[in-house]
VEXGU-120422 format. One record per residue (C-alpha): residue number from 0; residue in one letter; x, y, z. Coordinates in steps of 0.1 Angstrom, whole numbers. Example, Ala and Ser with C-alpha at 12.3 -4.5 7.8 and 13.67 -1.06 7.14 Angstrom:
# residues 2
<atom nr="0" rest="a" px="123" py="-45" pz="78"/>
<atom nr="1" rest="s" px="137" py="-11" pz="71"/>
This chain:
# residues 367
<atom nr="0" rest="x" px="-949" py="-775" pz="-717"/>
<atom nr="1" rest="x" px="-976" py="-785" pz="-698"/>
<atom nr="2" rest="x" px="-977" py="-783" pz="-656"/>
<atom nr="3" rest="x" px="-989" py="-814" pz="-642"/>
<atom nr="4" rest="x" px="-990" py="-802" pz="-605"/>
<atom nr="5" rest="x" px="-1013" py="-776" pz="-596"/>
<atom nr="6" rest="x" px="-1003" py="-779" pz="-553"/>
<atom nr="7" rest="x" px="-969" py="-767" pz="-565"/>
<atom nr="8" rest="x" px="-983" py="-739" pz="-582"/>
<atom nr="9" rest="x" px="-1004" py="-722" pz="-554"/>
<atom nr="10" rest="x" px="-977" py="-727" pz="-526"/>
<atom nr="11" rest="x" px="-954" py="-709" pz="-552"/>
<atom nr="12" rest="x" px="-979" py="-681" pz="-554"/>
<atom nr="13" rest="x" px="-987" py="-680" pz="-517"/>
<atom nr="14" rest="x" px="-950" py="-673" pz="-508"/>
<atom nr="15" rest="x" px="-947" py="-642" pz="-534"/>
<atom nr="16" rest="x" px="-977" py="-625" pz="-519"/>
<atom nr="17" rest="x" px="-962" py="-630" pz="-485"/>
<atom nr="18" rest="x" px="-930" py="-616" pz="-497"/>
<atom nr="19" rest="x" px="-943" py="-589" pz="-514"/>
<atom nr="20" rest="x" px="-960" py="-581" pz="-484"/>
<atom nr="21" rest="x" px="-928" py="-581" pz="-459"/>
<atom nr="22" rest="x" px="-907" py="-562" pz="-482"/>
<atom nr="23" rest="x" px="-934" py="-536" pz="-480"/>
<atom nr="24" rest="x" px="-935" py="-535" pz="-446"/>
<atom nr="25" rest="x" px="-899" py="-530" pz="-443"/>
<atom nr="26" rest="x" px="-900" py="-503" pz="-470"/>
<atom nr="27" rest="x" px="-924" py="-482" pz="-453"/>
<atom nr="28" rest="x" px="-907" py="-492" pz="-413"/>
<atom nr="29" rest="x" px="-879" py="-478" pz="-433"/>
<atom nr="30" rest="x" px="-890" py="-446" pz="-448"/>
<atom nr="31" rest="x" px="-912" py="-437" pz="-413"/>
<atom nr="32" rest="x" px="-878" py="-441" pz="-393"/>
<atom nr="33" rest="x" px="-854" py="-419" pz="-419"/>
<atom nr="34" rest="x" px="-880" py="-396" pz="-414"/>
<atom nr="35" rest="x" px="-881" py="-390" pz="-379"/>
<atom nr="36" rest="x" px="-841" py="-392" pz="-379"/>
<atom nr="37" rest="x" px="-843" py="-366" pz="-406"/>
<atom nr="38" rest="x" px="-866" py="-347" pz="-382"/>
<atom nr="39" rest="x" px="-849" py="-346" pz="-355"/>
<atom nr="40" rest="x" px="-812" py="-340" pz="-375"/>
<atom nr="41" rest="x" px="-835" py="-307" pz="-383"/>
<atom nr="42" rest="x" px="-838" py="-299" pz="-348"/>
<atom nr="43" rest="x" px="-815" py="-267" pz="-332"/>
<atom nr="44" rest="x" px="-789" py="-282" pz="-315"/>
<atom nr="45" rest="x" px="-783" py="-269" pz="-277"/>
<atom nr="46" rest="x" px="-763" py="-279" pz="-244"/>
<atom nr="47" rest="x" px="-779" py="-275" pz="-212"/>
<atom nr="48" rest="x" px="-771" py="-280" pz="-177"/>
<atom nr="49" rest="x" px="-790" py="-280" pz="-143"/>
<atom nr="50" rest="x" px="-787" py="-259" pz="-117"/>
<atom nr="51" rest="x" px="-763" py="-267" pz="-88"/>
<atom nr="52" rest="x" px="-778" py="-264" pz="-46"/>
<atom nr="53" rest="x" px="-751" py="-247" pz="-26"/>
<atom nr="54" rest="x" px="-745" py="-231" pz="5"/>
<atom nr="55" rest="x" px="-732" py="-196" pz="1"/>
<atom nr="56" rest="x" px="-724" py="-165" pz="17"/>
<atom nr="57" rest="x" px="-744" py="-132" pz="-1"/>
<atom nr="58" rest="x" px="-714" py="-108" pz="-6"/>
<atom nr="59" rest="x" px="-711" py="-75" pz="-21"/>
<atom nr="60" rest="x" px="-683" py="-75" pz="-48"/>
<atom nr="61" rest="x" px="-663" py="-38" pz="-63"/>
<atom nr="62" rest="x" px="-634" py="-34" pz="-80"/>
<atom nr="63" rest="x" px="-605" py="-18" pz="-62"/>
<atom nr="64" rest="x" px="-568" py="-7" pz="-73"/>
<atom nr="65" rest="x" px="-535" py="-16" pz="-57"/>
<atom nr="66" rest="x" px="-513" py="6" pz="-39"/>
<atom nr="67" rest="x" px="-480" py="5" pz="-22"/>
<atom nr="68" rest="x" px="-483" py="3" pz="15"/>
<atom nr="69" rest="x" px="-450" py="29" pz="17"/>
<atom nr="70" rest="x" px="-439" py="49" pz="-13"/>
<atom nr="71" rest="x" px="-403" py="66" pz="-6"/>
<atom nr="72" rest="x" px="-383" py="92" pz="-38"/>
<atom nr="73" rest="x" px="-349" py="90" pz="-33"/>
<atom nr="74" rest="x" px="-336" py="123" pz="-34"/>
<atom nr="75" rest="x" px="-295" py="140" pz="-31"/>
<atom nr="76" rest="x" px="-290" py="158" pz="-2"/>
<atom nr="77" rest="x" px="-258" py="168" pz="-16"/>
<atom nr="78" rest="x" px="-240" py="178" pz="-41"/>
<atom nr="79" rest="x" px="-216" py="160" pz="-59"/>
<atom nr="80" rest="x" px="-205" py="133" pz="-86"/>
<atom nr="81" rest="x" px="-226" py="106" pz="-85"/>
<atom nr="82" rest="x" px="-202" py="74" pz="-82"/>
<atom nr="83" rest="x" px="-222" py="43" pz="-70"/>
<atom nr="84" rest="x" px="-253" py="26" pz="-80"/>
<atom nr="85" rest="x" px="-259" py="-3" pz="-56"/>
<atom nr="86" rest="x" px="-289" py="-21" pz="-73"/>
<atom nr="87" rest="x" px="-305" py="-33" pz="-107"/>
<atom nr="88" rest="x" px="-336" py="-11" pz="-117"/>
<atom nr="89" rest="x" px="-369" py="-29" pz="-109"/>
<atom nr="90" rest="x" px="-354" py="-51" pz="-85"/>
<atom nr="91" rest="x" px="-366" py="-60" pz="-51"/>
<atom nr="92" rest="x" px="-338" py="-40" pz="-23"/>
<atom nr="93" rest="x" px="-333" py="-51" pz="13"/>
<atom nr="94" rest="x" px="-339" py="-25" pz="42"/>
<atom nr="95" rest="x" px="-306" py="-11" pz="45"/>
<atom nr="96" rest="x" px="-291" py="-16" pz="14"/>
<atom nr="97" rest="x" px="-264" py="10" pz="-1"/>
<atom nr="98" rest="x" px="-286" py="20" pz="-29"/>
<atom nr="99" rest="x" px="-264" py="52" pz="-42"/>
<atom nr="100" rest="x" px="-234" py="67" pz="-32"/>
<atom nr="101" rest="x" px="-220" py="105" pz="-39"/>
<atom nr="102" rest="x" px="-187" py="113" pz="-37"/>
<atom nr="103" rest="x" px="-176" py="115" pz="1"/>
<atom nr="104" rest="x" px="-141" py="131" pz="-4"/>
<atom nr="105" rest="x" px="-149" py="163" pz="-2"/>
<atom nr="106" rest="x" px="-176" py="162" pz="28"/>
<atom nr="107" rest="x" px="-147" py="139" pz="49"/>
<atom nr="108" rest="x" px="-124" py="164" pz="43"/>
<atom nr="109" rest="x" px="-147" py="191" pz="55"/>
<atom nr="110" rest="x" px="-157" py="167" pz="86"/>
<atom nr="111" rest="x" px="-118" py="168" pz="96"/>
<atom nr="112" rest="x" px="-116" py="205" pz="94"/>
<atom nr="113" rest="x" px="-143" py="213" pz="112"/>
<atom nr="114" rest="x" px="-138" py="186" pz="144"/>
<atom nr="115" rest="x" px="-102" py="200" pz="143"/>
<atom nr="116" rest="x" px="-117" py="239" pz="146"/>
<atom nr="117" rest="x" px="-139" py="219" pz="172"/>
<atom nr="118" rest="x" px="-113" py="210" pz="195"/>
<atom nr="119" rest="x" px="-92" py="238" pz="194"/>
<atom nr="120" rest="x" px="-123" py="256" pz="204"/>
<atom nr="121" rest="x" px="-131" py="232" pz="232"/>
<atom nr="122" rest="x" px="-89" py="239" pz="244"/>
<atom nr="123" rest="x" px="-100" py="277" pz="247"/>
<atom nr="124" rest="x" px="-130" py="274" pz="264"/>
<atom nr="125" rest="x" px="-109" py="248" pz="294"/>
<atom nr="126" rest="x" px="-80" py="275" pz="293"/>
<atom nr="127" rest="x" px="-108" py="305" pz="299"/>
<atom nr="128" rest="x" px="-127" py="288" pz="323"/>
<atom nr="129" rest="x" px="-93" py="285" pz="339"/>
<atom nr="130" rest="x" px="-84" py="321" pz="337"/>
<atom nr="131" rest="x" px="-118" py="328" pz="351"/>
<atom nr="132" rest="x" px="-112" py="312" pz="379"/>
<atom nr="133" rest="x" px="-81" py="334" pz="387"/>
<atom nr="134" rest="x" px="-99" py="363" pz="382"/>
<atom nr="135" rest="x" px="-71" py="363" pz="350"/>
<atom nr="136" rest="x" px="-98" py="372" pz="325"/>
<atom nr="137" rest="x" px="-133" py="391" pz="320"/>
<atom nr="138" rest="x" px="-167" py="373" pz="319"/>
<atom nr="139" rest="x" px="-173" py="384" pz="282"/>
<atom nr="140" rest="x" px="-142" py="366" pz="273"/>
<atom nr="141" rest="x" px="-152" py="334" pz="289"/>
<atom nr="142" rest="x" px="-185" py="342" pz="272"/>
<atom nr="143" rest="x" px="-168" py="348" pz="238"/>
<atom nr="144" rest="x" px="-150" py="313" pz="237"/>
<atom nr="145" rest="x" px="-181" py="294" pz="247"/>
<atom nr="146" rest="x" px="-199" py="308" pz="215"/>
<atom nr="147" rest="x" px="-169" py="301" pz="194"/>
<atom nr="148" rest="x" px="-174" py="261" pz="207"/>
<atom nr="149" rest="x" px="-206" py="264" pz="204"/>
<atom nr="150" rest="x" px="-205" py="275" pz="162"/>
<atom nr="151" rest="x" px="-179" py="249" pz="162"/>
<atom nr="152" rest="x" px="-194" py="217" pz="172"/>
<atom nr="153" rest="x" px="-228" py="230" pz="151"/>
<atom nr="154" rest="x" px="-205" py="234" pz="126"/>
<atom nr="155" rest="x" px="-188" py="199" pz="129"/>
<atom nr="156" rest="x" px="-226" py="178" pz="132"/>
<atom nr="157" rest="x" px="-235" py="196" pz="102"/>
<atom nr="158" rest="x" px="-202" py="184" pz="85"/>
<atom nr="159" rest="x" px="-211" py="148" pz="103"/>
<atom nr="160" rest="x" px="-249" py="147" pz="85"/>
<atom nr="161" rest="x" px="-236" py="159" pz="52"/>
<atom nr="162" rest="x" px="-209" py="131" pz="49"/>
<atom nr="163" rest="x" px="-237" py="109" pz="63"/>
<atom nr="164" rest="x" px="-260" py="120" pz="30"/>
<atom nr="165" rest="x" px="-234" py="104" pz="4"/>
<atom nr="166" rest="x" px="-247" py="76" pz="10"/>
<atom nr="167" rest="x" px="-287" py="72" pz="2"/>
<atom nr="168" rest="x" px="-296" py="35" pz="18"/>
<atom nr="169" rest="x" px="-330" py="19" pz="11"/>
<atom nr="170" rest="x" px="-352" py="26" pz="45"/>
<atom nr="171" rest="x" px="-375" py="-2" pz="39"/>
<atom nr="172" rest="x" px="-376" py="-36" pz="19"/>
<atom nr="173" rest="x" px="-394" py="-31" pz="-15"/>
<atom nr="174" rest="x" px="-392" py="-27" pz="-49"/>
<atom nr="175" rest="x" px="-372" py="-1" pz="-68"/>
<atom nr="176" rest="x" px="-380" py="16" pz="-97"/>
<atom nr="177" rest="x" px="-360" py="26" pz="-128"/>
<atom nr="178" rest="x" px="-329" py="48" pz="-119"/>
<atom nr="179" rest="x" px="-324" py="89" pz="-129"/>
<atom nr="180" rest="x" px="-293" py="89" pz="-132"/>
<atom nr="181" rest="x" px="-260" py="73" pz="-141"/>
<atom nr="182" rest="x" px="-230" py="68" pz="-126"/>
<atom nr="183" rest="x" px="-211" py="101" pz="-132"/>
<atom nr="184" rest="x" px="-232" py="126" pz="-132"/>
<atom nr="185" rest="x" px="-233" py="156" pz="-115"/>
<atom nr="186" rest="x" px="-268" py="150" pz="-90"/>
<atom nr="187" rest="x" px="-276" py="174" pz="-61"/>
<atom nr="188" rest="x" px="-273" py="207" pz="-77"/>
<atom nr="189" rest="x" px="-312" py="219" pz="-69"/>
<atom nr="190" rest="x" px="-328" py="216" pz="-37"/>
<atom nr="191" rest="x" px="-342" py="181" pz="-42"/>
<atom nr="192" rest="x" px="-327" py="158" pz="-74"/>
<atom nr="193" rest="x" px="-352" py="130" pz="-76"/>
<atom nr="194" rest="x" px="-328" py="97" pz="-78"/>
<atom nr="195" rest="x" px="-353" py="69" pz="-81"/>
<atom nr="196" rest="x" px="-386" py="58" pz="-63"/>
<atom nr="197" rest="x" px="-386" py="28" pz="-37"/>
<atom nr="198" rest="x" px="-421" py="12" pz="-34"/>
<atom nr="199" rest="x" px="-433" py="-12" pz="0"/>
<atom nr="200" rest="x" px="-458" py="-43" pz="-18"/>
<atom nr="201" rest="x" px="-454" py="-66" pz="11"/>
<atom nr="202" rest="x" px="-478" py="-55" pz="25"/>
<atom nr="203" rest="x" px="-496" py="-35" pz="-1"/>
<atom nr="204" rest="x" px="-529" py="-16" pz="2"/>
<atom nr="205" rest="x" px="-562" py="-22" pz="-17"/>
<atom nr="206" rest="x" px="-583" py="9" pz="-21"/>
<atom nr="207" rest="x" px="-620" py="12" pz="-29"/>
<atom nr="208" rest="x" px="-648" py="29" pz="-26"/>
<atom nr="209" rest="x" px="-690" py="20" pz="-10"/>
<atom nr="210" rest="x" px="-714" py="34" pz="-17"/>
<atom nr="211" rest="x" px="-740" py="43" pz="10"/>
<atom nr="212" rest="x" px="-764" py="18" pz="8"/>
<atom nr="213" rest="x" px="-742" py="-13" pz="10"/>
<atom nr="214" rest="x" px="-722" py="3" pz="42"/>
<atom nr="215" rest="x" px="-753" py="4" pz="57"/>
<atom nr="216" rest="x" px="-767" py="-30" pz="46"/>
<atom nr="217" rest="x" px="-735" py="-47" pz="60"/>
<atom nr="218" rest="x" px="-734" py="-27" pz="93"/>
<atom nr="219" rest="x" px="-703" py="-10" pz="87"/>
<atom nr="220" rest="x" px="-708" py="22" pz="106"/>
<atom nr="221" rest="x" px="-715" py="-1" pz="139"/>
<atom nr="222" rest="x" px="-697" py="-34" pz="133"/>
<atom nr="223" rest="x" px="-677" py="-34" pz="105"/>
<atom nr="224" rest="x" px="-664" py="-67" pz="92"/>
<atom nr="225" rest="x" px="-623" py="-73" pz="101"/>
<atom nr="226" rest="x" px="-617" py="-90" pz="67"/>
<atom nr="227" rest="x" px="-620" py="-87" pz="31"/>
<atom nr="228" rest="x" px="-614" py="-111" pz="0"/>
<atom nr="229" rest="x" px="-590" py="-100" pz="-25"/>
<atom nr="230" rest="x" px="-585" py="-117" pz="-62"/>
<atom nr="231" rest="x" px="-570" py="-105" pz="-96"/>
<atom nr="232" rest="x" px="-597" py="-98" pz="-118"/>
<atom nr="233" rest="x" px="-613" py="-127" pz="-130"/>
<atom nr="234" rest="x" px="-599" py="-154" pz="-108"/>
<atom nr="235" rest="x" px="-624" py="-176" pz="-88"/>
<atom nr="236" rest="x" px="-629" py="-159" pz="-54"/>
<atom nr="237" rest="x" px="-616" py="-190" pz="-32"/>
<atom nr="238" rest="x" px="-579" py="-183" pz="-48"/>
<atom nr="239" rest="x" px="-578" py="-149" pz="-34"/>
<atom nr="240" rest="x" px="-564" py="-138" pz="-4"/>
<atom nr="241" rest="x" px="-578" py="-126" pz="31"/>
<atom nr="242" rest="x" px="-572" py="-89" pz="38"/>
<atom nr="243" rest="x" px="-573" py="-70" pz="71"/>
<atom nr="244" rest="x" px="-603" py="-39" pz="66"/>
<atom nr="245" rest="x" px="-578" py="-12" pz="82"/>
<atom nr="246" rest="x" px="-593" py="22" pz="68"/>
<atom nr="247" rest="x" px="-628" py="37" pz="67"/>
<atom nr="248" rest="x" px="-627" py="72" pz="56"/>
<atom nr="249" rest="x" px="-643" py="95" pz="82"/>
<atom nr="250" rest="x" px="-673" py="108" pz="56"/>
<atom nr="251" rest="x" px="-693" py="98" pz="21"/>
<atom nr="252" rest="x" px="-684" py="121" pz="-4"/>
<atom nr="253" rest="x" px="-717" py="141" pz="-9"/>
<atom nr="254" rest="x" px="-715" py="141" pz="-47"/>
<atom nr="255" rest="x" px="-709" py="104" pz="-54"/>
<atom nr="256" rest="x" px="-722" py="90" pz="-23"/>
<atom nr="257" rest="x" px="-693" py="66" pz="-18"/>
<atom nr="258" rest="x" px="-674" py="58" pz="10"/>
<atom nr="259" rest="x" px="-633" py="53" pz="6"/>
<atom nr="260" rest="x" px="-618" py="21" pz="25"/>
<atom nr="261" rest="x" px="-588" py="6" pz="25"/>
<atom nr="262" rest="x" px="-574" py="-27" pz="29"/>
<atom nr="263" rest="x" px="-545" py="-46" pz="42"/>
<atom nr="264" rest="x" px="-526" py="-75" pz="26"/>
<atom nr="265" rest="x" px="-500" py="-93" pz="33"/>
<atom nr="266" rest="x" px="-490" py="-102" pz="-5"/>
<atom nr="267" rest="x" px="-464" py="-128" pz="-1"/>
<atom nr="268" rest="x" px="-454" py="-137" pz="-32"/>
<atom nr="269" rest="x" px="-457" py="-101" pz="-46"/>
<atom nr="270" rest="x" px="-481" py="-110" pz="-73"/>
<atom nr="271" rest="x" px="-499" py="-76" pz="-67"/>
<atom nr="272" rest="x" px="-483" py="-45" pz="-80"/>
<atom nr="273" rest="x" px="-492" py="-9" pz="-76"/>
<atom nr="274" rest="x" px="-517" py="4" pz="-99"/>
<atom nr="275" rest="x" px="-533" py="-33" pz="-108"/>
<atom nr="276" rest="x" px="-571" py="-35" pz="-108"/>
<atom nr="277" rest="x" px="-586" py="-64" pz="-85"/>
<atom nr="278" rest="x" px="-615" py="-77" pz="-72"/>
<atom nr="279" rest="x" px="-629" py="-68" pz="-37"/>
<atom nr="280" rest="x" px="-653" py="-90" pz="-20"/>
<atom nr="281" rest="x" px="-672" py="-83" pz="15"/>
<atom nr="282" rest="x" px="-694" py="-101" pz="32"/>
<atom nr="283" rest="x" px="-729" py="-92" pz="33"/>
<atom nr="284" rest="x" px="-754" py="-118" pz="51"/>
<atom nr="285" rest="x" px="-753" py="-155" pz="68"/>
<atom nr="286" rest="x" px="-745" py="-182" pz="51"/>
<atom nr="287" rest="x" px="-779" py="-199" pz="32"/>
<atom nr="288" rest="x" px="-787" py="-224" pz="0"/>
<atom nr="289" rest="x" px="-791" py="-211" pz="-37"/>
<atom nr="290" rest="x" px="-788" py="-226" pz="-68"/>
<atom nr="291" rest="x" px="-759" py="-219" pz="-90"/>
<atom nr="292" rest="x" px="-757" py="-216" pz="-132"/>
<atom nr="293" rest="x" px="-732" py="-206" pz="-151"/>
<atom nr="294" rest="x" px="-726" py="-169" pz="-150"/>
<atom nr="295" rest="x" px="-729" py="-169" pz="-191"/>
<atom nr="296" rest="x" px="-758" py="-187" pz="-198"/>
<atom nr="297" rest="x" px="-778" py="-153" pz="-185"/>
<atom nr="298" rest="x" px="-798" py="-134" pz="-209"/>
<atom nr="299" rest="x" px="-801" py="-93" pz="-198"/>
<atom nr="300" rest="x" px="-815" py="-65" pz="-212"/>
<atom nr="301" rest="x" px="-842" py="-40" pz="-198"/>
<atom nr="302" rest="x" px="-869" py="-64" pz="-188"/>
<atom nr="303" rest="x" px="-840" py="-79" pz="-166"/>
<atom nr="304" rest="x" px="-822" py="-111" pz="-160"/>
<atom nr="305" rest="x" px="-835" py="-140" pz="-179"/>
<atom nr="306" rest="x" px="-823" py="-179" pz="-186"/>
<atom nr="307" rest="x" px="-836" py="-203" pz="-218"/>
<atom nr="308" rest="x" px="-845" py="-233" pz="-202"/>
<atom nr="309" rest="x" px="-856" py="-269" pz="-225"/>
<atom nr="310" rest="x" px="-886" py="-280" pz="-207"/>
<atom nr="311" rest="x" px="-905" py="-316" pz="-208"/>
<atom nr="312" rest="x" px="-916" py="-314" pz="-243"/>
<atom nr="313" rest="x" px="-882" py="-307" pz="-257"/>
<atom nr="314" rest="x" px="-891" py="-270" pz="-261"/>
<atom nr="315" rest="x" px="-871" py="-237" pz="-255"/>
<atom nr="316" rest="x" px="-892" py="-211" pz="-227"/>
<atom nr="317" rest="x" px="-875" py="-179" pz="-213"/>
<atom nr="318" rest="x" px="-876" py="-177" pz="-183"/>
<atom nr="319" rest="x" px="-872" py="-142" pz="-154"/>
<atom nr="320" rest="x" px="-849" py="-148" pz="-124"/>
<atom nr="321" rest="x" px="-836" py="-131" pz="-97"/>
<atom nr="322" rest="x" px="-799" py="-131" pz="-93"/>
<atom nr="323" rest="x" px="-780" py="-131" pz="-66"/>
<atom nr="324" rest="x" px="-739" py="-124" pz="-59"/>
<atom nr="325" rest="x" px="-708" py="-146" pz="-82"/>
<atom nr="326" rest="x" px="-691" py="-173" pz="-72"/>
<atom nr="327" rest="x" px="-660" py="-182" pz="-91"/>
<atom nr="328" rest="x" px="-679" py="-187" pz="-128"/>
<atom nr="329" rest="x" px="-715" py="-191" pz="-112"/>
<atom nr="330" rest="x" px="-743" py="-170" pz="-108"/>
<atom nr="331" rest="x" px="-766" py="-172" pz="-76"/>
<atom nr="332" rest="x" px="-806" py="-177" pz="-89"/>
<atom nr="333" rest="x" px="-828" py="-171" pz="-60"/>
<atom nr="334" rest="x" px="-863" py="-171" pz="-79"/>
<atom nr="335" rest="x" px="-873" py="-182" pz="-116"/>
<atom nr="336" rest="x" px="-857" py="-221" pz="-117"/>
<atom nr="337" rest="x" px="-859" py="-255" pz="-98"/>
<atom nr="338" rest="x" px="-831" py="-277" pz="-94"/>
<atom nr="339" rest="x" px="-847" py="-301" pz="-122"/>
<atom nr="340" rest="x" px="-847" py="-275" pz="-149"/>
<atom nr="341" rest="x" px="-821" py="-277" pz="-182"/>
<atom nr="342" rest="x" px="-805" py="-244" pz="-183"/>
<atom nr="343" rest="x" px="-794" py="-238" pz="-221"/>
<atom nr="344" rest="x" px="-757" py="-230" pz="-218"/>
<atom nr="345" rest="x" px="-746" py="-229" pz="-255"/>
<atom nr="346" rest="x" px="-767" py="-231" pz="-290"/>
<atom nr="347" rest="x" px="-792" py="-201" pz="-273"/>
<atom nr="348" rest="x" px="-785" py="-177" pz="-302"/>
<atom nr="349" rest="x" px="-799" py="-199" pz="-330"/>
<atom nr="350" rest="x" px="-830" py="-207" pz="-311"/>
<atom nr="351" rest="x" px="-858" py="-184" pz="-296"/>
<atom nr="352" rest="x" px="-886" py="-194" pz="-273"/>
<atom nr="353" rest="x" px="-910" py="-220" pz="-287"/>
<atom nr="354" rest="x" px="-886" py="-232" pz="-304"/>
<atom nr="355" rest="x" px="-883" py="-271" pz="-304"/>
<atom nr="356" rest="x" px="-849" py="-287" pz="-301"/>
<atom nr="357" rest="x" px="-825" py="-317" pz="-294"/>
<atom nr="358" rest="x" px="-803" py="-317" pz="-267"/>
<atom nr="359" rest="x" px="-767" py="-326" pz="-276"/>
<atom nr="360" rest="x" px="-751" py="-325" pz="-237"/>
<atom nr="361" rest="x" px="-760" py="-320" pz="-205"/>
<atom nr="362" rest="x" px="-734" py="-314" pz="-176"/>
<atom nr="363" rest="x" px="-736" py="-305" pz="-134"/>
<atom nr="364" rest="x" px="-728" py="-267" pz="-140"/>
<atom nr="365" rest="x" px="-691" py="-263" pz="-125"/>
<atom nr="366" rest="x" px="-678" py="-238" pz="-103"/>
């Protein structure tokens, strides 16, 4: 069939070419931009953060070891069948409290006999004083009867303190341990039977040791600081407790070069126990600005301390700092970052420096 209009024919043909033409340019737009997504899915994933400006106060932090501030063992005085046990091992005891008690028959029934030889004694003595006086008896005699009063009140305070030892009371508040003994045994029977051990731990003592060069640093031989800060191990310093510096030993041991010390603290709701491990934190300088990272995000080895930071161009550098003391989870930086620099705080072990990469998150560092 023949075409009688030729206009129709090139407008048709015009608008193919100008198709053709956009669907290529879509096409490529296309492939360019699933290739740069495809690029940059490539990329080593990391999370940074920037450093945090604070004022701080440079401290020097140890590790110390919790003591009782009184440690008491129970022993028997005397002997006898044990027949009271007046707490629950482990417990917390009152000052005071009847703790154990040994059989008081016997040692009452002594007391009696002996304050009964005690005043018949004190009769004699009256009735020879008497006879003295009437020239009715000799001075040796008088003599004589004193002693005998004399053996026989000894004899009857020493009955008195026995009797008194039945009963073994707690002399300070504390914390008991695990009993020796039970309730019928025979206890007493050596010179000291160990009955149970009572423990002070309000307060309780922190002991550590300093070495030489940090006493000096922080004056402690001239003006020693008054308090300490006291955490369990790795709780952030501002939840720890304030305690009173109330022992500096009189010398530095010559082989170690430390210095013992001792603190004070008060420990109200017992959490510290003897023998636990806690941190000790002194002051060391006025208070001054730093910038703060994440303790974790540190890199160490013999070269020193080191951070991975993500610079302008999206790429990894290593970078040298100086550290300074930790607060809470952060790490003081005193040289080798700005306040504008990403810190790389996870991802660093899949990526080195040079490395180009894409980052995922980036958070204020927290304390």
């Amino acid at each position: 069939m023949t075409n009688n209009n030729p206009t129709g024919c090139r407008r048709a043909a015009r608008w193919y070419v100008a198709f053709a033409a956009v669907s290529c340019f879509a096409v490529l737009t296309g492939c360019r931009d699933g290739a740069q997504s495809a690029q940059a899915a490539a990329l080593p994933q990391v999370s940074v953060t920037r450093p945090v400006a604070r004022e701080v106060r440079e401290q020097i932090d140890l590790s110390g070891t919790v003591a009782p501030s009184a440690t008491v063992t129970l022993v028997a005085r005397v002997q006898g069948v044990l027949k009271q046990i007046g707490f629950v091992d482990g417990a917390y005891v009152k000052q005071g409290q009847l703790l154990f008690r040994i059989e008081p028959d016997t040692y009452r029934a002594q007391l009696t006999y002996d304050q009964a030889a005690l005043d018949n004694a004190e009769q004699e003595l009256v009735r020879q004083k008497q006879l003295t006086s009437d020239n009715a008896t000799s001075e040796s005699t008088l003599q004589k009867a004193q002693t005998t009063r004399d053996q026989a009140l000894a004899k009857r305070d020493m009955s008195r303190i026995n009797l008194a030892y039945t009963e073994i009371r707690a002399p300070f508040a504390g914390r008991i341990g695990a009993r020796a003994f039970d309730v019928g045994n025979l206890v007493g029977g050596s010179d000291s039977t160990k009955l149970a051990t009572l423990d002070r731990i309000q307060p309780v003592y922190v002991n550590f040791t300093l070495n030489e060069r940090d006493a000096n640093r922080i004056g402690l031989f001239s003006k020693p600081p008054r308090t300490v800060r006291v955490n369990v191990l790795g709780a952030p310093v501002d939840t720890g407790e304030d305690a009173a510096l109330e022992f500096v030993d009189t010398r530095i041991d010559p082989g170690s070069g430390a210095l013992k010390l001792r603190a004070d603290i008060a420990n109200h709701d017992a959490h510290l126990i003897p023998g636990m491990s806690v941190e000790v934190h002194i002051p060391a300088g006025a208070a001054h600005d730093v910038l703060l990272v994440p303790d974790t995000a540190l890199l160490r080895d013999q070269a020193g301390a080191s951070l991975l930071v993500v610079n302008r161009a999206g790429v990894i550098e290593k970078r040298g700092v100086q550290t300074g003391g930790l607060y809470g989870s952060l790490r003081a930086i005193s040289a080798g970052v700005s306040a504008d620099d990403q810190v790389v705080t996870g991802g660093a072990l899949a990526v080195a420096p040079g490395t180009k990469v894409q980052v995922t998150a980036a958070a204020q560092g927290q304390s």
